[in-house]
PAMAR-787702 format. One record per residue (C-alpha): residue number from 1; chain; x, y, z. Coordinates in steps of 0.001 Angstrom, whole numbers, plus 500000, padded with zeros to 6 digits. Layout:
N
 num cadena      X      Y      Z
 NUM      A      X      Y      Z
...
//
This chain:
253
 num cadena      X      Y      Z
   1      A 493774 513403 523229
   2      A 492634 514401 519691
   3      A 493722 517233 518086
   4      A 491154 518820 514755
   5      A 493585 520774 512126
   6      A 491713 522325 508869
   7      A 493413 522077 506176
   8      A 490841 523388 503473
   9      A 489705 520872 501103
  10      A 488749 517021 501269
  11      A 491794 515224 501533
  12      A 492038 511823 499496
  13      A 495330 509856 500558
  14      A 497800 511173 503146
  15      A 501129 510026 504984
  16      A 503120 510976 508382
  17      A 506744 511154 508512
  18      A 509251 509063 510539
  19      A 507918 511212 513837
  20      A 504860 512558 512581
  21      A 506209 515852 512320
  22      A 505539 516244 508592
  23      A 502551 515444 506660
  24      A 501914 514438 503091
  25      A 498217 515208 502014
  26      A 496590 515000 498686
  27      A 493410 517663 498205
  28      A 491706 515303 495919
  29      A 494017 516896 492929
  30      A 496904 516073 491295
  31      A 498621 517751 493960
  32      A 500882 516941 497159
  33      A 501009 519027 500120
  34      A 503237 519028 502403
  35      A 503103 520394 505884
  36      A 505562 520665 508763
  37      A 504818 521089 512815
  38      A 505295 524378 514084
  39      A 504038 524816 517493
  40      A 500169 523975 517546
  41      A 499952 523999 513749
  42      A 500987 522139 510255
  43      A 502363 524736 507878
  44      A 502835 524263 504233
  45      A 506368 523350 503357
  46      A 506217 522803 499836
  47      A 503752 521297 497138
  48      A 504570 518103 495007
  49      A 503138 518209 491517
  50      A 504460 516073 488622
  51      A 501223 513767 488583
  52      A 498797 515315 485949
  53      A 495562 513082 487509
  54      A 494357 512624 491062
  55      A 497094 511361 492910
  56      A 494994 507850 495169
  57      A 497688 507218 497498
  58      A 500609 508042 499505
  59      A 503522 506466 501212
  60      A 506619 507657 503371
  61      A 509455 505721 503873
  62      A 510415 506118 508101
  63      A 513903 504734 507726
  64      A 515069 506579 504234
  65      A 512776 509197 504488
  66      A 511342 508501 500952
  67      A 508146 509265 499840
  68      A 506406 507266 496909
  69      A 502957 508302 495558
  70      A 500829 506912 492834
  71      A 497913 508408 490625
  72      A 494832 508081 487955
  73      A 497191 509190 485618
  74      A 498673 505206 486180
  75      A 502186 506806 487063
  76      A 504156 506529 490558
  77      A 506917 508664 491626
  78      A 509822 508014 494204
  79      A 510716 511368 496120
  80      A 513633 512031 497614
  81      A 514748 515027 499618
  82      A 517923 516898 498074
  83      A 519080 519845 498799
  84      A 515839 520901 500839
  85      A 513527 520093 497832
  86      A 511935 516864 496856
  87      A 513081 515910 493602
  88      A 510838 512709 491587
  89      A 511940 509982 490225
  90      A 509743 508458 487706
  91      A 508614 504274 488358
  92      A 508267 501851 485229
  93      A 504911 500368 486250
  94      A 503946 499618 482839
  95      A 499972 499435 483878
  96      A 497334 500720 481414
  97      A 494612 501689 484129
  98      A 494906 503672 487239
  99      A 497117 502976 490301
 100      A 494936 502904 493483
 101      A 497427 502430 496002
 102      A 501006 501834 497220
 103      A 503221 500840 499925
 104      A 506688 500554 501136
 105      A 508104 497072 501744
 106      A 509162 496943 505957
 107      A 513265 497016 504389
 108      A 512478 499974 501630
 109      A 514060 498456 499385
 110      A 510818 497780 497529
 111      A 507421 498734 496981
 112      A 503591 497336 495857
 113      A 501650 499572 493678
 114      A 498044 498217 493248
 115      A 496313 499058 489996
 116      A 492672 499342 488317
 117      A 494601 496693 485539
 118      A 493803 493862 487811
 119      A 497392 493587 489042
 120      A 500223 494619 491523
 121      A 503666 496017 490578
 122      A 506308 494823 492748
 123      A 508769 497909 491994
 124      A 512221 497404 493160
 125      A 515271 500016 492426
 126      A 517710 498557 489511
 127      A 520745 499884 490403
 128      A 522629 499437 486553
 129      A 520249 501421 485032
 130      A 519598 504130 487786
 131      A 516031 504179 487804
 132      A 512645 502211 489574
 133      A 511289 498525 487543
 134      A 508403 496727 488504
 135      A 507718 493279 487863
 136      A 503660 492057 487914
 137      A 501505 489799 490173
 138      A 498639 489244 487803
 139      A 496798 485733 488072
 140      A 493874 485330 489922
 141      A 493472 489317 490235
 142      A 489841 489224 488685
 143      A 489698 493121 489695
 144      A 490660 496168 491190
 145      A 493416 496015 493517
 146      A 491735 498690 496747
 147      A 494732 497950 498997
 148      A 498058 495819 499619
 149      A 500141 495706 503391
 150      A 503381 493939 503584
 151      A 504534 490722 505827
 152      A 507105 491656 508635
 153      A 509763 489342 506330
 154      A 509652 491582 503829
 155      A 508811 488466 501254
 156      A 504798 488233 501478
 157      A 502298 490454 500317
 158      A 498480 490785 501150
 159      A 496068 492325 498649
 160      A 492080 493411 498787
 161      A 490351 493903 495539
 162      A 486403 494436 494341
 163      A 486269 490628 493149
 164      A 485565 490886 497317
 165      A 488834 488610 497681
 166      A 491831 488907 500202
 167      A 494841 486806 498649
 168      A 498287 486532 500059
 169      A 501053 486384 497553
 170      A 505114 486005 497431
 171      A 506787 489408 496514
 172      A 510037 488019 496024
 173      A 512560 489455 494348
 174      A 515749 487970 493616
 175      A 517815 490745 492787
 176      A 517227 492848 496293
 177      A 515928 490184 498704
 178      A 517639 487168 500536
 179      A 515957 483447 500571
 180      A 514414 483299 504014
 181      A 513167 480095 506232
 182      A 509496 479028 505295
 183      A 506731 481164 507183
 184      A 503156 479324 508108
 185      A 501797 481160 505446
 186      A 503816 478860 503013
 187      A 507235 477418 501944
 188      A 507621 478906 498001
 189      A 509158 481372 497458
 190      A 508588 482237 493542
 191      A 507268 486078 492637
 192      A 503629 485957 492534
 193      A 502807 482395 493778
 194      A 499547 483043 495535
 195      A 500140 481706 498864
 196      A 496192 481769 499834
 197      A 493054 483092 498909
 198      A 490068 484287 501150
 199      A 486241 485488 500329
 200      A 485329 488484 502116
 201      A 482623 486810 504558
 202      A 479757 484245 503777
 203      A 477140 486885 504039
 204      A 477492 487989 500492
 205      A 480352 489686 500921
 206      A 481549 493044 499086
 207      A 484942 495192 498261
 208      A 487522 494782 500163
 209      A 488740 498129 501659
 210      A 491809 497695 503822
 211      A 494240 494584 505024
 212      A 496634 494280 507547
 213      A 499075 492407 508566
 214      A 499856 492191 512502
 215      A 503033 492865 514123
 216      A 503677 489357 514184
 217      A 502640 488664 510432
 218      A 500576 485439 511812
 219      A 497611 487040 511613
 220      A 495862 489172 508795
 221      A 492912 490911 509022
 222      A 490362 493232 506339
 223      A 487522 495441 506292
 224      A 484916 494567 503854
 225      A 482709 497025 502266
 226      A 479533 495181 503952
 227      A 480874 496112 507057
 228      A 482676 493443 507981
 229      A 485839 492475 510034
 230      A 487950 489181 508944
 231      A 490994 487847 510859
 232      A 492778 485046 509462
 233      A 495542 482780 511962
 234      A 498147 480870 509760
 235      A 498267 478743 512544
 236      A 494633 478190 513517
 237      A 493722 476324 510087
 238      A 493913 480022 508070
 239      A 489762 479872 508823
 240      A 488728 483594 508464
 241      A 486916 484768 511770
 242      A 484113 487234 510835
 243      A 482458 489887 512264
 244      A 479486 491475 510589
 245      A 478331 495221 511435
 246      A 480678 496319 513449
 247      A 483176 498850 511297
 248      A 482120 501106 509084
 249      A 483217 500606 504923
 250      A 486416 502729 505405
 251      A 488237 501612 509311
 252      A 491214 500971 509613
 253      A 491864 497884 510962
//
């Protein structure tokens, strides 16, 4: 059954809560909305403003109930409910172009941020110093990182970027992860060795949009700008399958 809800401007990024009772939105400002469930309806519950640009993405922690958001303005912000009010805490990303999107590790105890400055920020909470570092996957990034979804293990990372590229990369961090068996996707370990690398289809290709991981983390799949569909096996020979015309720029896949 699908429900319609108006919420009064275009909306450019959102995020559901744990239960999807509560929903993050961002009206294409530098502003986040939130809204709770009452009855038929999403009322407004309080809005989330220390970003001075466009805020391009949203993510909310299910487990620790953490919300992380990232902007133009090449900031991202951890929020964390205290008190009844969502109080930010400020991420070293130490990018000098925009950050385009972000996502919680499956453990929370880390996060990707992808960035307009051809690179992801692997931001992990430093507990000595009290605050959120980052360290950077940079090389062969040749563009604008569009999206980045995280491996079931918690240790590999897929990106999409406008070089029309999927790549898989190791997010590991030694001071918050543990050294796991080898996956089919690769045996090293090392932050930011790039794992694989995969052209958007043969047809000419164009930006890729969206990546995903499946439940099992064998698979990964994108949506390409040309309308295309790609699902990789790691262990079917990691040839991308490819379907052209049937998703529009912007599906979720």
């Amino acid at each position: 059954m699908t429900e319609t809800h108006n919420f009064g401007s275009p909306i450019t990024c959102h995020a559901w809560n744990k239960d999807s009772t509560e929903l993050a939105i961002s009206p294409n400002s530098n502003e986040v909305h939130l809204y709770k469930r009452e009855g038929n309806k999403y009322q407004p519950t309080e809005v989330l403003s220390q970003h001075d640009l466009r805020v391009m993405s949203i993510d909310w922690a299910p487990k620790s109930n953490r919300i992380v958001t990232c902007a133009a303005d090449r900031n991202a912000y951890v929020w964390t409910l205290s008190d009844n009010k969502w109080k930010p805490t400020l991420v070293l990303l130490r990018t000098n172009r925009a950050a385009t999107c972000v996502k919680w590790s499956p453990y929370e105890n880390k996060f990707a941020v992808g960035s307009g400055a051809r690179l992801i920020a692997i931001c992990y909470f430093e507990k000595e110093n009290d605050w959120w570092v980052s360290k950077h996957i940079k090389k062969p990034v040749r563009s604008t990182v569009t999206s980045v979804d995280w491996h079931p293990n918690n240790l590999i990372l897929a990106c999409g970027s406008t070089d029309f590229k999927t790549r898989i990369f190791s997010a590991y961090i030694k001071e918050v992860d543990e050294k796991t068996e080898p996956t089919p996707w690769g045996s090293k370990i090392q932050m930011g060795h790039m794992l694989a690398e995969f052209s958007n289809s043969d047809q000419g290709g164009g930006w890729v949009h969206c990546v995903s991981f499946s439940a099992s983390g064998n698979r990964l799949a994108w949506v390409g700008h040309d309308s295309s569909i790609s699902v990789v096996d790691c262990n079917r020979g990691m040839v991308p399958t490819i379907e052209i015309g049937r998703a529009s720029c912007r599906e979720r896949v």
